[in-house]
C-alpha positions, 0 to 999 in steps of 0.5 A: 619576757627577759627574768629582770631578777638577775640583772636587779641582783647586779645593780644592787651589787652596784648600788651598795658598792657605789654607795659605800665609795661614795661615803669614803669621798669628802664633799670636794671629792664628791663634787667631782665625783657625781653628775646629774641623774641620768635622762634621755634629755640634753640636761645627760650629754656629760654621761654619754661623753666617753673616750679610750684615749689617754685624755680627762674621761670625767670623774675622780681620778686615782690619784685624787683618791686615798688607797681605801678610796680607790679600793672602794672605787675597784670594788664599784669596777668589779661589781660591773665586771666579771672575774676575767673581765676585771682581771683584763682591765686592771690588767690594762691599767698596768699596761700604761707603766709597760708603755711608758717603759716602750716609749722611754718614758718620755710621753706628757701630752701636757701632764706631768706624765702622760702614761699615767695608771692613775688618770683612770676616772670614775664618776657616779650620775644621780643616786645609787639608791637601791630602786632607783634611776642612776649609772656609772662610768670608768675610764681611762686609756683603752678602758670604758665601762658605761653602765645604767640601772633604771628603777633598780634594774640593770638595763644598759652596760655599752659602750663596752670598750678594752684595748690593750696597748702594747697587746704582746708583750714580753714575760719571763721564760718566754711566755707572752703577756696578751690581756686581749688575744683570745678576743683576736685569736677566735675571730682570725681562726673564723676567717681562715676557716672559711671556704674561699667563696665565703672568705671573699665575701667576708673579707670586704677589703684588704687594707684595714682601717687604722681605728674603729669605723664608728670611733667614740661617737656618741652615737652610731650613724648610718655611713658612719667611717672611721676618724682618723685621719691615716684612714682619711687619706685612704677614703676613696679606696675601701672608706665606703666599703667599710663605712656603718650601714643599716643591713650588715655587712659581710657573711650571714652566720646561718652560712658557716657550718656547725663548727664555725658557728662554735667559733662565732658563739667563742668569739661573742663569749669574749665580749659579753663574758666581761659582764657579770655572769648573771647579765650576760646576753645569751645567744640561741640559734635564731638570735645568733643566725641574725649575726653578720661577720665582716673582716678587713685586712690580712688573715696572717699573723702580725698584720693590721686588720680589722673585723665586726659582729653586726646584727639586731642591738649588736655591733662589736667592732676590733682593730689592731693596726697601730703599732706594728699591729701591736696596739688593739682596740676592741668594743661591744655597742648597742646601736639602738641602745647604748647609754640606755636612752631607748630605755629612759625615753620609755621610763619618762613617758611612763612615768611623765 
């Protein structure tokens, strides 16, 4: 049986930073600021909304906060984050200002401005009490942390989504600004490693997908396919060859040798290093022999692909193909779980 130990130490982590921001809220804010408890009922769907776009995530906004209010609030992101795994999404944050610099400042989508890094959204569901029943979320364009403590336990951090957008961007001295390239680097150098018979089974198509395959959705379908409507006018051609199924697609990884399971564990190290260290699945051999690694799209550099990490309670899925393939998206999902509803539906039968 999994310790509960660590993942109780996280939430009251949690808990005390949540409950700190909120006592720094007024009762306007407040109100905008809290939803309902969490459950598995329809009474839950506000908390199971979630986006990566640059669109109302739900939630207090920075710029509806005072500077030691949106302290608190980072104070609340950073007890769900690791140390890199913060620096990435305040990072992403930032990027919003690069963007509007790329785009000439001209984007609105209906506000006053549309690349905006303060229209990024924290809202608290139910009492942070520290042995309670209660979740958070934080969103904004190209981020998306959904978290759920149940009787004071940590029990669901997915969807976990960051994007980077642009991914590349240019520093001084000619060094290069990429929050997200480790997460593409290790999984390229996966698929140039293999041998051409496993290349061409984990290669399912040689086009991408312009977004992920299971998009935002709530939840995860079997035949799932991407939502875009680029990738719609492509369907007939690789829409099903890549659509979500039950039984993985792509290379089992008791098929790679010693060293390109090394990169597959490197590779998941990307996803799960964003938790807290105390919470951060552990992969051994058994567990890891389960995962299946798919890849669409060219292998060189620059170009638009695509690839997923599929087993039991996993799917990751990465894309960057918008932009010139400078535009990326990268997520970490429990397709059983996610949200915790597996987990709250077991709590109310216990306790109802």
């Amino acid at each position: 049986m999994m310790d509960g130990r660590p993942r109780r130490q996280v939430a009251a982590t949690m808990a005390s930073a949540a409950q700190d921001w909120l006592e720094l809220l007024s009762a306007e804010q407040r109100a905008i600021a809290v939803g309902q408890m969490p459950s598995d009922s329809s009474m839950d769907l506000e908390r199971r909304r979630w986006f990566y776009t640059p669109i109302d995530h739900g939630g207090l906004t920075f710029h509806q906060q005072r500077p030691a209010q949106q302290r608190g609030a980072m104070r609340l992101v950073a007890a769900g984050l690791s140390r890199p795994g913060y620096v990435t999404v305040a990072t992403t944050i930032g990027l919003e200002n690069v963007l509007d610099h790329t785009e000439g400042f001209v984007e609105l989508f209906g506000r006053e401005r549309g690349r905006d890094p303060g229209l990024y959204y924290l809202r608290v569901f139910g009492d942070p009490a520290p042995s309670g029943t209660w979740g958070w979320r934080f969103g904004g364009h190209h981020v998306s942390l959904n978290n759920l403590v149940v009787d004071g336990e940590l029990v669901s951090t997915t969807p976990c989504f960051m994007g980077a957008d642009p991914a590349s961007s240019e520093l001084l001295g000619g060094a290069v600004n990429r929050p997200l390239a480790r997460v593409e680097d290790v999984a390229r150098e996966l698929v140039c490693s293999l041998h051409p018979d496993l290349a061409r089974r984990a290669i399912l198509s040689p086009r991408a997908p312009s977004d992920f395959v299971t998009g935002n959705r709530t939840t995860i379908t079997l035949g799932d396919r991407a939502m875009s409507d680029a990738t719609a006018a492509h369907e007939e051609s690789y829409g099903s060859v890549l659509e979500y199924t039950a039984q993985p697609k792509g290379i089992p990884a008791i098929d790679l040798d010693p060293s390109q399971r090394d990169l597959l564990r490197s590779l998941l190290g990307t996803y799960f290093g964003r938790v807290p260290d105390l919470v951060a699945p552990a992969y051994d051999d058994t567990a890891l022999g389960a995962l299946h690694f798919a890849w669409a799209g060219p292998t060189g550099l620059g170009a638009p692909h695509y690839y997923r990490v599929q087993g039991p309670h996993l799917l990751i899925e990465w894309d960057n193909t918008q932009s010139d393939a400078n535009h990326a998206h990268s997520v970490w999902r429990d397709p059983e779980n996610d949200f915790g509803l597996d987990v709250l539906r077991a709590h109310r039968q216990r306790h109802h």
